[in-house]
N, CA, C and O atoms as CSV, one atom per row, in Angstrom:
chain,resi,resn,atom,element,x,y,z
A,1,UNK,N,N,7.235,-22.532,-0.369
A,1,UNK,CA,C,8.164,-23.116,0.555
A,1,UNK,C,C,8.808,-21.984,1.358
A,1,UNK,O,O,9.537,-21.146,0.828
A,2,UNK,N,N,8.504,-21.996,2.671
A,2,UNK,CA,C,9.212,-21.141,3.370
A,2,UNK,C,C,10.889,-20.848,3.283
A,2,UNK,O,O,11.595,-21.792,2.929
A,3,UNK,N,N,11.374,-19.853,3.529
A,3,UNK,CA,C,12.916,-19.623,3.264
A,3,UNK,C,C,13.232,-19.722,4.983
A,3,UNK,O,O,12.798,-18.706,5.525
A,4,UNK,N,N,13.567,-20.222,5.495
A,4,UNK,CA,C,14.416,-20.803,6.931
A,4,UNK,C,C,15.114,-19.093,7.302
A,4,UNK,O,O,14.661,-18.175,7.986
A,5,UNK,N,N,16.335,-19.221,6.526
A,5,UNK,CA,C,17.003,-18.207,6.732
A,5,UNK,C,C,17.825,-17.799,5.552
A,5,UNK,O,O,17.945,-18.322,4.444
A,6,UNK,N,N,18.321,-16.807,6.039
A,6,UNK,CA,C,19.513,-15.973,5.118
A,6,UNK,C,C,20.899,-16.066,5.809
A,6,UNK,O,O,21.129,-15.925,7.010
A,7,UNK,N,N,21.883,-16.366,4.689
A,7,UNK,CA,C,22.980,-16.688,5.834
A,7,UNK,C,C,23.975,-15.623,4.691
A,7,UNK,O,O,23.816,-15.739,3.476
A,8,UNK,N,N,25.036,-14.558,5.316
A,8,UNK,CA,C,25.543,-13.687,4.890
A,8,UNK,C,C,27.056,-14.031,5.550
A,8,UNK,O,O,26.786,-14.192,6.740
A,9,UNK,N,N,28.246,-14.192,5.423
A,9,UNK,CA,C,29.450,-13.907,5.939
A,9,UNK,C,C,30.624,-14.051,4.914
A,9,UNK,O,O,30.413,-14.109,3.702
A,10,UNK,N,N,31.725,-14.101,5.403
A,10,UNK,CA,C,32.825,-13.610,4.288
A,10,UNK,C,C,33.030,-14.746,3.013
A,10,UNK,O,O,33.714,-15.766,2.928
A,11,UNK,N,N,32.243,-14.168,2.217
A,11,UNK,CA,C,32.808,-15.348,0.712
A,11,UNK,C,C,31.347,-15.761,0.283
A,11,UNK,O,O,31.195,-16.279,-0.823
A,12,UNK,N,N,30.036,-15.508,1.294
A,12,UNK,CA,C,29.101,-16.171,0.638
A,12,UNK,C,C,27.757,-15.242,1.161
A,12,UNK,O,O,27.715,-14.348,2.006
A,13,UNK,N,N,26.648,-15.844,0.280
A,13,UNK,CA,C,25.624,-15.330,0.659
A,13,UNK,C,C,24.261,-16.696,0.337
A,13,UNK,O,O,23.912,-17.441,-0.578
A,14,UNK,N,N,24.041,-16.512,1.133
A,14,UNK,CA,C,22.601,-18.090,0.312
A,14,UNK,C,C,21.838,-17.957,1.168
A,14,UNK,O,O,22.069,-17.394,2.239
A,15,UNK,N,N,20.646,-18.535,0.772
A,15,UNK,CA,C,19.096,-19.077,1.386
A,15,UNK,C,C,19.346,-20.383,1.515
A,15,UNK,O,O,20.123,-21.055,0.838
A,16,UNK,N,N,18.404,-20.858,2.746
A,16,UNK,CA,C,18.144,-22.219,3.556
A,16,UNK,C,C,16.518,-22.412,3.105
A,16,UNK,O,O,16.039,-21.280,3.170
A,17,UNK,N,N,15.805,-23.061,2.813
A,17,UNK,CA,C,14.369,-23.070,2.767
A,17,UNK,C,C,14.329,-24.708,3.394
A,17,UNK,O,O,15.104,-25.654,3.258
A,18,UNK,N,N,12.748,-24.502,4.304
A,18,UNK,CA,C,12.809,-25.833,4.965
A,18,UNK,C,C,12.412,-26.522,3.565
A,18,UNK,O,O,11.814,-26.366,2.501
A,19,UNK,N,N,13.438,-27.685,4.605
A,19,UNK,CA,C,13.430,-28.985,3.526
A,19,UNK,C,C,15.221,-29.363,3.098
A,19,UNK,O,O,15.904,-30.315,2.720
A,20,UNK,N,N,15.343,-28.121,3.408
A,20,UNK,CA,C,16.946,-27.901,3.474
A,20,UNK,C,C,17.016,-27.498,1.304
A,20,UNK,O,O,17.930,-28.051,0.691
A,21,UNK,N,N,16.401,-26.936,0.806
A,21,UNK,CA,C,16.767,-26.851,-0.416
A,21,UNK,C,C,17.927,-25.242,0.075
A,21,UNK,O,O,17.478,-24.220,0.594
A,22,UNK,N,N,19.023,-25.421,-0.194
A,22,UNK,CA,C,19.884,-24.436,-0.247
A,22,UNK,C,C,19.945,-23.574,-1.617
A,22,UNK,O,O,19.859,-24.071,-2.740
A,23,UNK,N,N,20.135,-21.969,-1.288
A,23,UNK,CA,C,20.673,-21.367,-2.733
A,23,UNK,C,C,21.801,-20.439,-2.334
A,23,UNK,O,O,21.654,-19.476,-1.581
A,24,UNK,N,N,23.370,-20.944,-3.116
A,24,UNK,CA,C,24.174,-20.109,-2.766
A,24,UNK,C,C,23.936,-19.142,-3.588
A,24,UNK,O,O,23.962,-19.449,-4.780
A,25,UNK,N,N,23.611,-17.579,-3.198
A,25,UNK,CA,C,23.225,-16.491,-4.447
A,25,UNK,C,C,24.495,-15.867,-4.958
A,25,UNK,O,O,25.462,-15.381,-4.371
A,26,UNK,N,N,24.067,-16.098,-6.795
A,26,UNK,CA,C,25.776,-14.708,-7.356
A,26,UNK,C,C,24.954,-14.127,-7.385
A,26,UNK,O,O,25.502,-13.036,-7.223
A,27,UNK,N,N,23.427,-13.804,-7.512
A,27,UNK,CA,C,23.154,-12.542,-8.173
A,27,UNK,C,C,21.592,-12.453,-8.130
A,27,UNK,O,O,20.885,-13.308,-8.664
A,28,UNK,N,N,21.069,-11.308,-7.427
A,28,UNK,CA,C,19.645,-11.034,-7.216
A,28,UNK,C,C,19.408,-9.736,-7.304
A,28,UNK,O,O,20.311,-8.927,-7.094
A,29,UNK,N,N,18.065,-9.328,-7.653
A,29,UNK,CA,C,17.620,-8.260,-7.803
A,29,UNK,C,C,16.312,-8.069,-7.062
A,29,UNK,O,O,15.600,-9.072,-7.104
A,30,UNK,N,N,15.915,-7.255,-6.532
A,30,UNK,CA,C,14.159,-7.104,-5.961
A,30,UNK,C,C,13.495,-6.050,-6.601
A,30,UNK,O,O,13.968,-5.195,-7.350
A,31,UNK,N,N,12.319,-6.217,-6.210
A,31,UNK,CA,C,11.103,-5.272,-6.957
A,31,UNK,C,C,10.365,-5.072,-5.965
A,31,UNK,O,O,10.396,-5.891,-5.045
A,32,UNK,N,N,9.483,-3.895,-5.893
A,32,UNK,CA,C,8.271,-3.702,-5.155
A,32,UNK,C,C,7.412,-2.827,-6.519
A,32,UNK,O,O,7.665,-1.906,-7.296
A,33,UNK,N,N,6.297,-3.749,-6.231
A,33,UNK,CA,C,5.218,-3.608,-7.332
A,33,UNK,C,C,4.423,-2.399,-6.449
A,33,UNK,O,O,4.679,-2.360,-5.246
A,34,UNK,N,N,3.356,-1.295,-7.068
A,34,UNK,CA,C,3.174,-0.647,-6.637
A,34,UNK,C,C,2.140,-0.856,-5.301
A,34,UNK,O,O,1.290,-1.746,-5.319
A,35,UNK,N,N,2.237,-0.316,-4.619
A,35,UNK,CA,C,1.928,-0.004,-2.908
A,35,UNK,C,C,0.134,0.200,-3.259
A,35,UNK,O,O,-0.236,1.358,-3.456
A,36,UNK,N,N,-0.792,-0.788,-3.319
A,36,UNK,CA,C,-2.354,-0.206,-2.520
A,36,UNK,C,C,-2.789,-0.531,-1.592
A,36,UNK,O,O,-3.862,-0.099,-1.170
A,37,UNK,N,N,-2.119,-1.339,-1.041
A,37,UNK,CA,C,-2.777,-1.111,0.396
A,37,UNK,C,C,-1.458,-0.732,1.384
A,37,UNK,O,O,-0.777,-1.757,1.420
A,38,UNK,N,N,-0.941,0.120,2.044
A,38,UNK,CA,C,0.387,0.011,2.764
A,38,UNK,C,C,0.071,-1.119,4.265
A,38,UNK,O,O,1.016,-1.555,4.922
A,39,UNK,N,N,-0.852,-1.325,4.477
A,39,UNK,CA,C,-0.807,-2.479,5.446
A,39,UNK,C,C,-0.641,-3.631,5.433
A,39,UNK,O,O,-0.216,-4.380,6.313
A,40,UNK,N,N,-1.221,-3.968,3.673
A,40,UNK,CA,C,-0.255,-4.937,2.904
A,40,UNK,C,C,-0.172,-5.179,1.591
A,40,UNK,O,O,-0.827,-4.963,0.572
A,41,UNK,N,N,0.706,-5.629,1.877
A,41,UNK,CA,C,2.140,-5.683,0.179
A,41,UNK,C,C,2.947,-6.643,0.539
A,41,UNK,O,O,3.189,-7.252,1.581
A,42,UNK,N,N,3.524,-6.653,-1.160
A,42,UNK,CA,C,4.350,-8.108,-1.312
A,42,UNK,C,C,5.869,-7.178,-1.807
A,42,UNK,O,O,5.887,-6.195,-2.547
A,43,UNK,N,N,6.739,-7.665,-1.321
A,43,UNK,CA,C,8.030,-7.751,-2.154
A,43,UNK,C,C,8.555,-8.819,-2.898
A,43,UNK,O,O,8.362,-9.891,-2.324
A,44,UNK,N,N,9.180,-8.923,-4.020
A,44,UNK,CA,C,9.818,-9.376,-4.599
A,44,UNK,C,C,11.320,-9.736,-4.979
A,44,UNK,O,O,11.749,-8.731,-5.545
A,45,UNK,N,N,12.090,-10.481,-4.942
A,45,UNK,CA,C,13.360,-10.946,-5.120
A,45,UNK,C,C,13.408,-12.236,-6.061
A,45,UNK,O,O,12.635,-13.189,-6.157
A,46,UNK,N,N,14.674,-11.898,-6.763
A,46,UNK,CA,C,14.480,-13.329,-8.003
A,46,UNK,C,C,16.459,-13.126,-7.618
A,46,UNK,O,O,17.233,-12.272,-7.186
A,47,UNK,N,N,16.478,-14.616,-8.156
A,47,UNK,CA,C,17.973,-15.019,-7.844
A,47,UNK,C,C,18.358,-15.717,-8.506
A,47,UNK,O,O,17.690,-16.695,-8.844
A,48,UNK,N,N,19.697,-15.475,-8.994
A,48,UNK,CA,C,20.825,-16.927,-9.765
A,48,UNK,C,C,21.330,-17.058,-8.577
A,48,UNK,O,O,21.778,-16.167,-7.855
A,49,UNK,N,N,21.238,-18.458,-8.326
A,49,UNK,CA,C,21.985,-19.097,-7.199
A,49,UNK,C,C,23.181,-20.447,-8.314
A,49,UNK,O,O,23.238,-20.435,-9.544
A,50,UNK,N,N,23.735,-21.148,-7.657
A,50,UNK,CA,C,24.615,-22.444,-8.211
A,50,UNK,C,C,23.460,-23.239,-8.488
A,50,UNK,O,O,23.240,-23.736,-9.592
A,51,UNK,N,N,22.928,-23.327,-7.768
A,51,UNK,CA,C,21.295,-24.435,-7.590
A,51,UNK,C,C,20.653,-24.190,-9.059
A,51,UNK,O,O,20.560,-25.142,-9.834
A,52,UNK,N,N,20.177,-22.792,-9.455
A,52,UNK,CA,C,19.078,-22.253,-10.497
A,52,UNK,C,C,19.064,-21.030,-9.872
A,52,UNK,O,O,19.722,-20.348,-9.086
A,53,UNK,N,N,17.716,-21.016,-10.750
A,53,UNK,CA,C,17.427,-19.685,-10.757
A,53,UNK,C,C,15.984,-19.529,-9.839
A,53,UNK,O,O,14.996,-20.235,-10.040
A,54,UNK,N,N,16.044,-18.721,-9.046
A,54,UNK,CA,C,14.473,-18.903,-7.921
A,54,UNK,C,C,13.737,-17.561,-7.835
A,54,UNK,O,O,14.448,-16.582,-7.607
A,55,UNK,N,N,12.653,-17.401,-7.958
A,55,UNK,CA,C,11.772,-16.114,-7.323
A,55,UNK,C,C,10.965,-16.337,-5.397
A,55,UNK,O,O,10.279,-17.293,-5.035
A,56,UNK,N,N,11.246,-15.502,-4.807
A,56,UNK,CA,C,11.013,-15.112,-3.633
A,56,UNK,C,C,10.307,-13.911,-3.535
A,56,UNK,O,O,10.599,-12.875,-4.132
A,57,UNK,N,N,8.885,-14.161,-2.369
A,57,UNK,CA,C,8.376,-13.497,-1.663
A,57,UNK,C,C,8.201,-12.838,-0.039
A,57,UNK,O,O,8.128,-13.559,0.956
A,58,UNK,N,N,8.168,-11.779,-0.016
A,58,UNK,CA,C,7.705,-11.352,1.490
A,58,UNK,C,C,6.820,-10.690,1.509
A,58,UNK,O,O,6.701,-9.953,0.530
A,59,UNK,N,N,6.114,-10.631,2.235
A,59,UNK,CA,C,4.907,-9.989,2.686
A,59,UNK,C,C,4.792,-8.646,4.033
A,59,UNK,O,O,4.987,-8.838,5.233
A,60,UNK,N,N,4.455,-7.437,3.426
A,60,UNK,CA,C,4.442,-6.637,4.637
A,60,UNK,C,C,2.581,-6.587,5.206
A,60,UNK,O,O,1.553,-6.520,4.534
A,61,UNK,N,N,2.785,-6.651,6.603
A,61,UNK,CA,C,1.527,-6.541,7.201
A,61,UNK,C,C,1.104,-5.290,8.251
A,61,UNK,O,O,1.079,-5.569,9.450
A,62,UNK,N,N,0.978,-4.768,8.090
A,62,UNK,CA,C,0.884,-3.367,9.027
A,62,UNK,C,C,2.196,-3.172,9.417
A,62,UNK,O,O,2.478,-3.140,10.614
A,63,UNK,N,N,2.999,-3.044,8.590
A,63,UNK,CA,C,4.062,-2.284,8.402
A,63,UNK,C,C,5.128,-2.941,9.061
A,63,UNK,O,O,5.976,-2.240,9.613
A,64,UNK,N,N,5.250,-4.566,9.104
A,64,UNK,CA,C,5.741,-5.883,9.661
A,64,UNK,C,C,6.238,-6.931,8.487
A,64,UNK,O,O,5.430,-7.762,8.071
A,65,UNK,N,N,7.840,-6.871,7.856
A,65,UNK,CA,C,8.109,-7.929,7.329
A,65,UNK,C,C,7.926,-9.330,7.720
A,65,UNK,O,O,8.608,-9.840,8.608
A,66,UNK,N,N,6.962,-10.000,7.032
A,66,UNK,CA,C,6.739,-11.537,7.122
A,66,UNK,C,C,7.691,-12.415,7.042
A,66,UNK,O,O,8.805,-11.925,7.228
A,67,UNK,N,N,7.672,-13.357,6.866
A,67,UNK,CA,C,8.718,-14.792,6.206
A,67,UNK,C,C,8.654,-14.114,4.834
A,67,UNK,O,O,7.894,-13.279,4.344
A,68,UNK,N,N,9.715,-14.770,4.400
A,68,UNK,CA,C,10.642,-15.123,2.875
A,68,UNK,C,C,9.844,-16.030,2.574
A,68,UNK,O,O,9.381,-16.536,3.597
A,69,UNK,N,N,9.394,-16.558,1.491
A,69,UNK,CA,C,9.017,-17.572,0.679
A,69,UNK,C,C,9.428,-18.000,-0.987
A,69,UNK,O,O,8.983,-17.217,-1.826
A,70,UNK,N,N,10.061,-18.921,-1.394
A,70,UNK,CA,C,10.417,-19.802,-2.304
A,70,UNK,C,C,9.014,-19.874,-2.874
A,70,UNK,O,O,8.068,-20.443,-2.330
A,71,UNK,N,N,8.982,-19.068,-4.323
A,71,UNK,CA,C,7.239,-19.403,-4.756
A,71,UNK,C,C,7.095,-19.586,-6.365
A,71,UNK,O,O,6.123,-19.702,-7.112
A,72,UNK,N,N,9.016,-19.549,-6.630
A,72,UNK,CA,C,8.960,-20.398,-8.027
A,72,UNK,C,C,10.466,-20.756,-8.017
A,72,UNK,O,O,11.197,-20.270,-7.154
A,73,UNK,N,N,10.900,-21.528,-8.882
A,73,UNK,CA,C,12.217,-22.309,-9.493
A,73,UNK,C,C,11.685,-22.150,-11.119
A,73,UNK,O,O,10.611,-22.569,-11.551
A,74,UNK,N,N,12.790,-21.394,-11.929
A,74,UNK,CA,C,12.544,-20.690,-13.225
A,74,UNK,C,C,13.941,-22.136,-13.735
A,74,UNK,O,O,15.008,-22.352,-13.160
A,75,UNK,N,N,13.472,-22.719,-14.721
A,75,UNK,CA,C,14.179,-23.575,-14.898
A,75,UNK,C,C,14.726,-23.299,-16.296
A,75,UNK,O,O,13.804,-23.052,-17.073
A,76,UNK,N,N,15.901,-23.263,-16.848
A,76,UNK,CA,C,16.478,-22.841,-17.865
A,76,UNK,C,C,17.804,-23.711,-18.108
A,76,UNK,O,O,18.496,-24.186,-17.207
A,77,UNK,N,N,18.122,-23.883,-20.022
A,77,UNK,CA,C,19.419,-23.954,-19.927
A,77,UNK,C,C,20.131,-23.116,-20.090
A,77,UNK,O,O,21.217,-23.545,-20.479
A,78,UNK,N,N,20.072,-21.452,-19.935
A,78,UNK,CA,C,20.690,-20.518,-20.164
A,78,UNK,C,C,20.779,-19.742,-18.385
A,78,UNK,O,O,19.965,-19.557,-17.481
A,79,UNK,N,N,22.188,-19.484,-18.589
A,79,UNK,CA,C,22.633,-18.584,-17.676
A,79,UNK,C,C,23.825,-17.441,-17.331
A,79,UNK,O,O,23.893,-16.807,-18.384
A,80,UNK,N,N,24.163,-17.237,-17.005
A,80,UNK,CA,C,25.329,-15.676,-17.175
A,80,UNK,C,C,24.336,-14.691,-16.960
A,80,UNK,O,O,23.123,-14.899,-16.992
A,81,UNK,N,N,25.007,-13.394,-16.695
A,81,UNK,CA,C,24.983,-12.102,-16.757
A,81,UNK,C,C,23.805,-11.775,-17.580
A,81,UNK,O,O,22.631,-11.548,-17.288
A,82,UNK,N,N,24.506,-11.819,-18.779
A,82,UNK,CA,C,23.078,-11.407,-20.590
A,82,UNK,C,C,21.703,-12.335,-20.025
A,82,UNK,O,O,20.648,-11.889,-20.477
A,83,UNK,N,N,21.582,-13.237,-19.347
A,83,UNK,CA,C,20.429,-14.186,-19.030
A,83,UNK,C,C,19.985,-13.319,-17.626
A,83,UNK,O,O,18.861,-12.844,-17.465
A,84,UNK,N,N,20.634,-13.257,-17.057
A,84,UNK,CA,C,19.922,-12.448,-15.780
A,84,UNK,C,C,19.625,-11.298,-15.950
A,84,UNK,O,O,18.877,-10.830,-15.092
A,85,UNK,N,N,19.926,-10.665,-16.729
A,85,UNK,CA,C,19.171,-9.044,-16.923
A,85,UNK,C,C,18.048,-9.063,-18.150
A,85,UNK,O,O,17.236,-8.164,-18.365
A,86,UNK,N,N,18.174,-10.152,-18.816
A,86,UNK,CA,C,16.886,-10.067,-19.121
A,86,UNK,C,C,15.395,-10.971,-18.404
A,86,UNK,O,O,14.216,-10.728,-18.662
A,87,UNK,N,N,15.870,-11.902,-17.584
A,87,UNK,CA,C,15.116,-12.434,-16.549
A,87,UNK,C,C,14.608,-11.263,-15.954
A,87,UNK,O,O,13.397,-11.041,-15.926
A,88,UNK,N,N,15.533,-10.417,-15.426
A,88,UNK,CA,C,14.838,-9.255,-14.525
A,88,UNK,C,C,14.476,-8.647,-15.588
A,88,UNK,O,O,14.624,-9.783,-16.037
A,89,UNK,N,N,14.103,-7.915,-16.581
A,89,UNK,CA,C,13.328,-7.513,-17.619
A,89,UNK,C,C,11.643,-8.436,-17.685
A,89,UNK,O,O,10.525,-7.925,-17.748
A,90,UNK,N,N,11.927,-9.572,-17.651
A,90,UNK,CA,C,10.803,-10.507,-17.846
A,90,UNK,C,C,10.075,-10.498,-16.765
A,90,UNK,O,O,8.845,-10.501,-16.706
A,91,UNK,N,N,11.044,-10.483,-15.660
A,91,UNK,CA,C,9.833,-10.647,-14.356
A,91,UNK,C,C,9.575,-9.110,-13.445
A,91,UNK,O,O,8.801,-8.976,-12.497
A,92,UNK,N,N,10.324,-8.214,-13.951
A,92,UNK,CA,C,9.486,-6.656,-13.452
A,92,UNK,C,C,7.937,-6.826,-14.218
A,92,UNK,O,O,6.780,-6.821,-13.796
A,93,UNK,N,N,8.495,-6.959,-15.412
A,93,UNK,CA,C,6.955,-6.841,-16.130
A,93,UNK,C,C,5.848,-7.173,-15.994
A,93,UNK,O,O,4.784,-6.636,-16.304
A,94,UNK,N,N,6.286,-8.821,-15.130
A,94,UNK,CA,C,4.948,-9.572,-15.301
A,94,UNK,C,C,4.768,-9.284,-14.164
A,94,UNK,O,O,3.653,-9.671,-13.813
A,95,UNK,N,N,5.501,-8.610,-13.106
A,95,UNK,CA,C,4.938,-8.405,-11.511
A,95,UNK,C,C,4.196,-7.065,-11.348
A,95,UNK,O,O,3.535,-6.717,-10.370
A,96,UNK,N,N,4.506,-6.131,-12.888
A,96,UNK,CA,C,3.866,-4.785,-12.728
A,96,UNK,C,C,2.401,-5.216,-13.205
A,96,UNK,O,O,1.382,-4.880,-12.602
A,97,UNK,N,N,2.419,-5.982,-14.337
A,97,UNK,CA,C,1.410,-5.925,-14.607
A,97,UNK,C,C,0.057,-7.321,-13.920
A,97,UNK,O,O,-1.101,-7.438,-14.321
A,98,UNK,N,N,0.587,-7.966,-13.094
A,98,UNK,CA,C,0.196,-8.836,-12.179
A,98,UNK,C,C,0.052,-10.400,-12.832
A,98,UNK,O,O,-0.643,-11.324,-12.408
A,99,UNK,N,N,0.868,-10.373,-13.902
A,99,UNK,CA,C,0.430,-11.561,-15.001
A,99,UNK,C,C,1.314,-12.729,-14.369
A,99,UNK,O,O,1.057,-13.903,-14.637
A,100,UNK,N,N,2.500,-12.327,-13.412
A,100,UNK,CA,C,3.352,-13.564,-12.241
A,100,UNK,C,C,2.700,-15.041,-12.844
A,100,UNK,O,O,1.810,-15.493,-12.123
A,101,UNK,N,N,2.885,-15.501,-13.540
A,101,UNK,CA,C,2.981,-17.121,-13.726
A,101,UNK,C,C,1.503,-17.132,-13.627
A,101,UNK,O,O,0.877,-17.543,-12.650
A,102,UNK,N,N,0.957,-16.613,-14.794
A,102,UNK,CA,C,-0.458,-17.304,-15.454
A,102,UNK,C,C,-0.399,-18.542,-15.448
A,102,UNK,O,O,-1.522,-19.037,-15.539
A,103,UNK,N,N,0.363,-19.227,-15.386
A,103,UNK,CA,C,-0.166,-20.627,-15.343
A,103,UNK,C,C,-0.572,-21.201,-14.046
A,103,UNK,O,O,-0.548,-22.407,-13.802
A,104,UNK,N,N,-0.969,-20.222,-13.176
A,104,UNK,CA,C,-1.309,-20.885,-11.996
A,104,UNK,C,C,-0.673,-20.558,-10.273
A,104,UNK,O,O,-1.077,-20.714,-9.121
A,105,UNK,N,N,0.280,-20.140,-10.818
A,105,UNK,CA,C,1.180,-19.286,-9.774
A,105,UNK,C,C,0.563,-18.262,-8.710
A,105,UNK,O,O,-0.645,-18.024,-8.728
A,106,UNK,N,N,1.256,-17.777,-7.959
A,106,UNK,CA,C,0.798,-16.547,-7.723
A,106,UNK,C,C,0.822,-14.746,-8.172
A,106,UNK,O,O,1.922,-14.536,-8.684
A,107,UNK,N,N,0.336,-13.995,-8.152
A,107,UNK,CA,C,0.090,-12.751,-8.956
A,107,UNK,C,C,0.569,-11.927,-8.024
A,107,UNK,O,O,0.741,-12.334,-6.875
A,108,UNK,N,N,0.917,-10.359,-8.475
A,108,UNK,CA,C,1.586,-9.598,-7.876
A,108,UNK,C,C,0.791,-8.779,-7.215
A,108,UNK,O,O,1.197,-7.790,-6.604
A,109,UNK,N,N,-0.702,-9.230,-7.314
A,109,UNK,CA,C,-1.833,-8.658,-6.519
A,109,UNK,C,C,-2.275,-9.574,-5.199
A,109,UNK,O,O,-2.943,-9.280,-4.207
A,110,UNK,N,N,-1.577,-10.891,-5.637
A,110,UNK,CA,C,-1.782,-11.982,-4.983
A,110,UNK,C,C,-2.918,-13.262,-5.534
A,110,UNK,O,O,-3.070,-14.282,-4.862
């Protein structure tokens, strides 16, 4: 699902994705998995929003940030602080090692 936009001003920060799914973000982290091709690559961002918890992609293309993309919703009943740092523990790993949602998802190789 494409991300619309990013909206930043005093008191807030959130994603728009068409369809209108909103995420107001407390708290995100990004990754860049290692670089083989520099003409293209993916970045990574994962987020606690009020909504859940979401992983986001961008894509560089000859040295050209793409769209944002919405390319999972991590569904949990756990959340806080202690839950988000080990989320980001869980998902560096699986993006280093390209294992991103074996079940079908997409991979950090693509």
């Amino acid at each position: 699902m494409e991300i619309q936009t990013f909206v930043v001003d005093t008191g807030s920060y959130y994603f728009v994705a068409v369809g209108g799914l909103r995420g107001d973000i407390r708290r995100c982290r990004t990754f860049q998995p290692d670089i083989k091709d520099p003409d293209d690559y993916f970045f990574f961002m994962w987020v606690e929003s009020v909504q859940g918890y979401f992983l986001l992609k961008q894509q560089f293309l000859e040295g050209r940030a793409q769209e944002w993309y919405l390319i999972a919703e991590i569904i949990t009943e756990e959340s806080g602080p202690a839950f988000f740092e080990e989320l980001s523990e869980a998902m560096e790993q699986r993006l280093k090692t390209g294992q991103f949602l074996a079940d079908g998802g997409d991979s950090a190789d693509r």
